[in-house]
C-alpha positions as CSV (number, residue, x, y, z in Angstrom):
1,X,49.8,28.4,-19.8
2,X,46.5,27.1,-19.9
3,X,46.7,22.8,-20.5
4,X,45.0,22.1,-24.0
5,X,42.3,19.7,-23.8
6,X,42.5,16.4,-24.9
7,X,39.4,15.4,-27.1
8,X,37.9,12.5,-27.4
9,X,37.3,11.2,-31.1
10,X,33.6,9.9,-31.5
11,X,31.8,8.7,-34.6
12,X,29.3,11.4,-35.5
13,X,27.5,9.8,-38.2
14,X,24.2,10.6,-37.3
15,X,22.3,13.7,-39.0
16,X,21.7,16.0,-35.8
17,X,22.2,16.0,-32.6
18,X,20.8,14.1,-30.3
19,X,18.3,16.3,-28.1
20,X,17.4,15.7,-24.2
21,X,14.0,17.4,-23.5
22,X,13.8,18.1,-19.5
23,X,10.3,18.9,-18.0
24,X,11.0,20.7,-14.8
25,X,8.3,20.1,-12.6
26,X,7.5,22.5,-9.7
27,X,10.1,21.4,-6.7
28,X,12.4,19.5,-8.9
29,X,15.4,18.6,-7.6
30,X,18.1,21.3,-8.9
31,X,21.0,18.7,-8.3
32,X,19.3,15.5,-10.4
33,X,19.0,18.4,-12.9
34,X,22.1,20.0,-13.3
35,X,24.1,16.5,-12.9
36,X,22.3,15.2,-16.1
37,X,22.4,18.4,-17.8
38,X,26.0,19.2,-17.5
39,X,27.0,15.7,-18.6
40,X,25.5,16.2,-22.1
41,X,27.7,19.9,-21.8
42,X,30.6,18.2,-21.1
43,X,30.1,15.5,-23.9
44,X,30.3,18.4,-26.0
45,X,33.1,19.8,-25.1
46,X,35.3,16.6,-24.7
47,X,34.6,15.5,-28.2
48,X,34.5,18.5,-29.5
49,X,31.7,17.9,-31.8
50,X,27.3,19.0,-30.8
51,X,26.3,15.4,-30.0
52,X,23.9,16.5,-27.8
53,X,21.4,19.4,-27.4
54,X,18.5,20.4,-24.6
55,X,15.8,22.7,-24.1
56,X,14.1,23.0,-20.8
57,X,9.8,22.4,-20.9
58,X,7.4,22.4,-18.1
59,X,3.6,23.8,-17.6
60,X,2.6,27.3,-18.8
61,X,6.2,27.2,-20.2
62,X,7.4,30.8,-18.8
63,X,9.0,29.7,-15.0
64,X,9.8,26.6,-13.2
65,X,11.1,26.4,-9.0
66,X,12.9,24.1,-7.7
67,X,13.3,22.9,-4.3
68,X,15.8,25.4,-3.2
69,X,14.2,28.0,-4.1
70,X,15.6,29.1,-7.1
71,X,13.8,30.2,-10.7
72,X,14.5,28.8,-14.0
73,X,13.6,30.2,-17.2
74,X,11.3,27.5,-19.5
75,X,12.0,27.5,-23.5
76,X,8.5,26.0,-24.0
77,X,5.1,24.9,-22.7
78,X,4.6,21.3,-23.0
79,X,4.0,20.8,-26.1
80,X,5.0,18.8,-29.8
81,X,8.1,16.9,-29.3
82,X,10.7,15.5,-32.1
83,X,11.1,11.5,-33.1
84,X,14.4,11.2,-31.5
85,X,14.2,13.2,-28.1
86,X,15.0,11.8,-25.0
87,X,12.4,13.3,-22.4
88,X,13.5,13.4,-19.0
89,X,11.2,14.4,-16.4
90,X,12.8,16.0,-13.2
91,X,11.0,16.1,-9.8
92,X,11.9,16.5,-6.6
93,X,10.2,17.8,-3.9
94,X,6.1,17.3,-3.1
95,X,6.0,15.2,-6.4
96,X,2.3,14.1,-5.7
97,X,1.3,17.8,-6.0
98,X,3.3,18.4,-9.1
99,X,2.1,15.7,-10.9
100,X,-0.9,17.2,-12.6
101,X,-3.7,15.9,-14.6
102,X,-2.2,18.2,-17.8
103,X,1.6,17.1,-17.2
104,X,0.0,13.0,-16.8
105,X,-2.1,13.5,-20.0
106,X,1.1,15.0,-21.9
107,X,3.8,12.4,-21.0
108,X,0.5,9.7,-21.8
109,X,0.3,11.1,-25.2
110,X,4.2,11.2,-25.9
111,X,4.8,8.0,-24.5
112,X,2.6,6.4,-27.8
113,X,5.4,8.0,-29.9
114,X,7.8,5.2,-28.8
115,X,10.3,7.4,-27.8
116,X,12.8,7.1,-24.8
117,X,11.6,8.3,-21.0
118,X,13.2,8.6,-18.1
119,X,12.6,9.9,-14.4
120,X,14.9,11.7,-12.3
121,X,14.8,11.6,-8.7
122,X,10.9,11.5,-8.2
123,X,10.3,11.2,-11.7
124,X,9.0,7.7,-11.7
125,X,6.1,8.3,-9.5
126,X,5.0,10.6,-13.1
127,X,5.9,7.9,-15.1
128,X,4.1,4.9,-12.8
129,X,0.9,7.6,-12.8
130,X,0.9,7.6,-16.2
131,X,0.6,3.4,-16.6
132,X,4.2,3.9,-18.1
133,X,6.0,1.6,-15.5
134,X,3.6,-1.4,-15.6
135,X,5.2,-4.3,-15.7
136,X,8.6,-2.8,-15.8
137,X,11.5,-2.8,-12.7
138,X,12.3,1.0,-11.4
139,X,13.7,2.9,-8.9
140,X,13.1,5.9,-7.0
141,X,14.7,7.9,-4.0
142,X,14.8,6.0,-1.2
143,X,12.6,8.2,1.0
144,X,10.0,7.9,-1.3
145,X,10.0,4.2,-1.7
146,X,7.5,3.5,1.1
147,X,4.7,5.6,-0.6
148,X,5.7,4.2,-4.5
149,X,5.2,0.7,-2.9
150,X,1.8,1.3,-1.3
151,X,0.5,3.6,-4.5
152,X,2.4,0.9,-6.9
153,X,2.5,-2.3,-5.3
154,X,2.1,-4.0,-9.0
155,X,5.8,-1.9,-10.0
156,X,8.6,-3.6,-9.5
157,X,10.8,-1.4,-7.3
158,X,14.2,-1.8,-7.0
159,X,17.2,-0.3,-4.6
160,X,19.2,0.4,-7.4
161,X,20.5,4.2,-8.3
162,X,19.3,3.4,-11.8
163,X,16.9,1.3,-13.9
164,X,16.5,1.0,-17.5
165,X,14.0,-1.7,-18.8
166,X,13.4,-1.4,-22.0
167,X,12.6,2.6,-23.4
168,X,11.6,3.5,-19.6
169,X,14.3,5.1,-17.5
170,X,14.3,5.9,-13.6
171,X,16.6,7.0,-11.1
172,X,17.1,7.6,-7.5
173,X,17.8,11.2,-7.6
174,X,21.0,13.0,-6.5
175,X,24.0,12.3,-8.2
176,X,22.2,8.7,-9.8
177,X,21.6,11.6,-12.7
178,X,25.2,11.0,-13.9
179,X,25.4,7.7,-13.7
180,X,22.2,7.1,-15.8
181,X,24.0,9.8,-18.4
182,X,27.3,8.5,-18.5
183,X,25.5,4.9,-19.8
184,X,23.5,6.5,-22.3
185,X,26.6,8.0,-23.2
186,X,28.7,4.9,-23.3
187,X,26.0,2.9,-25.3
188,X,26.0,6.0,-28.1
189,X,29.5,7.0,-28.3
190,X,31.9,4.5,-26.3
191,X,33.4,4.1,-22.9
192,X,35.9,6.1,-23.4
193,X,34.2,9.3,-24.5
194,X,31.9,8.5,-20.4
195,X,35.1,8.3,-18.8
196,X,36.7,11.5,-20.2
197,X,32.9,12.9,-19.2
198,X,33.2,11.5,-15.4
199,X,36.3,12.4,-15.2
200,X,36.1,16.2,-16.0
201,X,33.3,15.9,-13.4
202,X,35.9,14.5,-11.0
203,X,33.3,11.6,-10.3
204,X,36.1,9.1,-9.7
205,X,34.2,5.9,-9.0
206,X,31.2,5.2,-12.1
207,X,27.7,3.1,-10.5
208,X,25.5,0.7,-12.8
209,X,22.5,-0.2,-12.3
210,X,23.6,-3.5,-10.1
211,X,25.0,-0.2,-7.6
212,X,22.3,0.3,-4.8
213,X,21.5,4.4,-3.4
214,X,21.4,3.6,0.0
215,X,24.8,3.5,2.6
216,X,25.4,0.1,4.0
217,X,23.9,-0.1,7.2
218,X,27.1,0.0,9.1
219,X,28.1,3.2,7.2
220,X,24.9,4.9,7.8
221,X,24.9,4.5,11.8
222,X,28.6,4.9,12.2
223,X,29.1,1.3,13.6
224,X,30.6,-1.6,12.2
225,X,29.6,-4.5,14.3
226,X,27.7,-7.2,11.7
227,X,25.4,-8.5,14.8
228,X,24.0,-5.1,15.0
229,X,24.0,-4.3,11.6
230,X,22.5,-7.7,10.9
231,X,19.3,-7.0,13.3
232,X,18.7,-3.2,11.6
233,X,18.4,-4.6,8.6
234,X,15.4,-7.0,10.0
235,X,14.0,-4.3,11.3
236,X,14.3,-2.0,8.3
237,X,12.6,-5.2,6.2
238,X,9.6,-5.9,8.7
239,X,8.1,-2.6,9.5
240,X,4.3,-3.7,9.0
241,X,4.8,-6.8,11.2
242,X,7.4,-5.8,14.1
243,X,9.3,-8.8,15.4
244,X,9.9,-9.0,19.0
245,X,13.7,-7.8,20.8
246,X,13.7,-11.5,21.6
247,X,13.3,-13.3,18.5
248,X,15.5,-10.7,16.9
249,X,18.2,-12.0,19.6
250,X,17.7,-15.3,18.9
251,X,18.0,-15.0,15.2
252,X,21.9,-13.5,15.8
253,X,22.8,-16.4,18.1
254,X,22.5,-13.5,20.9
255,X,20.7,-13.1,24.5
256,X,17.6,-10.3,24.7
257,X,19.7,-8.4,27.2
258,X,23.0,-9.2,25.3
259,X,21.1,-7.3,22.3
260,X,19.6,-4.4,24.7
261,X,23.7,-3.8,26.0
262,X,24.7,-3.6,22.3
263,X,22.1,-1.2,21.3
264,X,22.4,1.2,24.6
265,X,26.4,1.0,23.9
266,X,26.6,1.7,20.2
267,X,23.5,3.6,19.6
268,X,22.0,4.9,22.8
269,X,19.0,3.5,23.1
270,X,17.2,0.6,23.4
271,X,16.4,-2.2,20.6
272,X,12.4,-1.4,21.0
273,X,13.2,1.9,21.3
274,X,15.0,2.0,17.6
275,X,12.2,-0.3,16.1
276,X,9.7,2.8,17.6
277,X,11.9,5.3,15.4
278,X,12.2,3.5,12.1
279,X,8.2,2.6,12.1
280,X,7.8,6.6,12.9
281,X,9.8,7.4,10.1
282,X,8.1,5.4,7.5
283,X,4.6,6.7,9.2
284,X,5.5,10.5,8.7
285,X,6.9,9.5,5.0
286,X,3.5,8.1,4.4
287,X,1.1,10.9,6.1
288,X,3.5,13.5,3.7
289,X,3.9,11.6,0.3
290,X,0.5,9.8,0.2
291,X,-3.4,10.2,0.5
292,X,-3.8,6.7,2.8
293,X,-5.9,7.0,5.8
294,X,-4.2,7.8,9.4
295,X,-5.3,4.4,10.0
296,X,-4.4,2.9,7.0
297,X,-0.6,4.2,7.9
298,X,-0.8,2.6,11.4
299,X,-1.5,-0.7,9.8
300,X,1.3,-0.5,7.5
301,X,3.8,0.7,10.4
302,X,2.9,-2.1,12.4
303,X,0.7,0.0,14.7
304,X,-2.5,-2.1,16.0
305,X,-4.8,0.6,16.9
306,X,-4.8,4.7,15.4
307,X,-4.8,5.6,19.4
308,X,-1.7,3.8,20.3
309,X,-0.3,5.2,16.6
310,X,-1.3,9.0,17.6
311,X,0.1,8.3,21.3
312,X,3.6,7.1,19.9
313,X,3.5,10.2,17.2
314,X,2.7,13.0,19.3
315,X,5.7,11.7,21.5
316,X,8.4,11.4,18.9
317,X,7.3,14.3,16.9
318,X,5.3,16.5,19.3
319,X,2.2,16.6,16.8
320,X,-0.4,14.2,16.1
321,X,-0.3,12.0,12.6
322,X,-3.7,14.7,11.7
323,X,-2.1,17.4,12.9
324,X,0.9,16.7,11.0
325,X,-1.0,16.2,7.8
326,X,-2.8,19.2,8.0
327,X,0.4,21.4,8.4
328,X,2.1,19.9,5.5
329,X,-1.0,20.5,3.0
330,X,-1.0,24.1,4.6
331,X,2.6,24.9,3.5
332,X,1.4,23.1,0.0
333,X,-0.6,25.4,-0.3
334,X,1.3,28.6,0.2
């Protein structure tokens, strides 16, 4: 026999329900999406009661794509929206090319209505277009951090999975959705109807917004030695100004070749050699997610000249930092 479900008893006092408007933008992420969606559905169902409702927006209002490929049907254009919706606006992938100069004077125009906005995954670079982040704290996914910071540099950007500050929402993407649902849940109809939500959804430990996106860095290279740890994270923090293998030593109490045998041991390569990989990655983030110059991105990867920048590309990535530009806006393009 099938286990009757246990509901959840909520106060339902207010008139209707509560509606979430998402505006799918093209190349949003399917899983911020979905997380955020299914938690209102689940809401629902636990307290047996239509707290919430949705309806799905974006531009033209017939189809939106999202990153994987797949095709969702829209229930409107952007358009009119009601005094009490919560808009949520879902990116994802190639955000810079989805945020439009219709989509930015739409969310400007709701935004005057006072009501709740929120950004999932990319969603904040729309919102910090718009002039709706300034002067407020947010958050974004962690790959795209780098470009927010250099487009944004007057937004304060945090490494949380969530911000809320004030009637402005963001999130990191991924499964952040939830936790940024299963608060707006708690502050409307308790803890305990956001427990009986996460735990349908079998998502066992609950983040706030003191919770940051990223892996530790012992987690994320497989290797739990603090001295190593201890110098990744300097690198990771001083990317436009490398410091040197030998100050980097010295600032762990260690020796430069005591530091070069614990990076060839645990991670196969040498300290310069990792310092090379983490300014590449920034670079190509920047040359993908941004319009700055090629040199503009050597600068800000620590790179003193665009020939020694192009030099260390083209070996790491087998393309030049043009080259690799132009591809990119080719497949934009498509």
């Amino acid at each position: 026999m099938q286990e009757q479900l246990q509901h959840v008893d909520v106060d339902t006092s207010a008139a209707r329900p509560r509606r979430f408007v998402f505006v799918l933008l093209n190349q949003f992420s399917i899983l911020s999406f979905a997380s955020a969606l299914d938690c209102l559905r689940i809401a629902n169902r636990m307290s047996n009661k239509a707290l919430y409702s949705w309806t799905l927006i974006g531009e033209g209002g017939e189809l939106a794509h999202c990153s994987a490929g797949t095709t969702f049907k829209l229930d409107n254009d952007l358009g009119e929206v009601q005094r009490d919706d919560i808009i949520l606006l879902c990116g994802g992938a190639d955000i810079q090319q989805a945020t439009t100069k219709r989509l930015l004077g739409w969310v400007r125009r709701i935004s005057r209505q006072g009501l709740k906005i929120g950004g999932l995954c990319t969603g904040a670079f729309v919102m910090a277009k718009a002039g709706l982040l300034d002067g407020k704290k947010a958050t974004i996914h962690w790959e795209n951090a780098d470009s927010f910071t250099e487009e944004f540099d007057d937004i304060e950007l945090t490494k949380s999975v969530f911000v809320v500050d004030g009637g402005r929402m963001t999130t990191a993407g991924g499964t952040s959705s939830i936790d940024l649902l299963l608060k707006l849940i708690a502050d409307e109809y308790g803890e305990e109807l956001a427990n009986a939500v996460a735990d349908q959804m079998i998502y066992s430990s609950i983040r706030t917004d003191q919770d940051t996106q990223r892996l530790s860095v012992p987690t994320r290279i497989g290797v739990r030695h603090p001295k190593l740890s201890q110098v990744i994270q300097m690198m990771e923090n001083n990317i436009e100004e490398p410091i040197s293998p030998s100050i980097l030593a010295k600032d762990v109490g260690m020796s430069t070749r005591q530091l070069e045998r614990l990076f060839r041991r645990y991670l196969n390569r040498s300290p310069k050699r990792y310092y090379m990989e983490l300014r590449l990655q920034k670079a190509r983030n920047l040359l993908m997610q941004t319009d700055m110059s090629v040199i503009n991105v050597a600068l800000a990867c620590g790179f003193a000249s665009p020939s020694h920048f192009s030099k260390c590309y083209r070996a790491h990535y087998e393309t030049t930092p043009y080259r690799e530009r132009g591809s990119h806006a080719a497949r934009l393009s498509i």
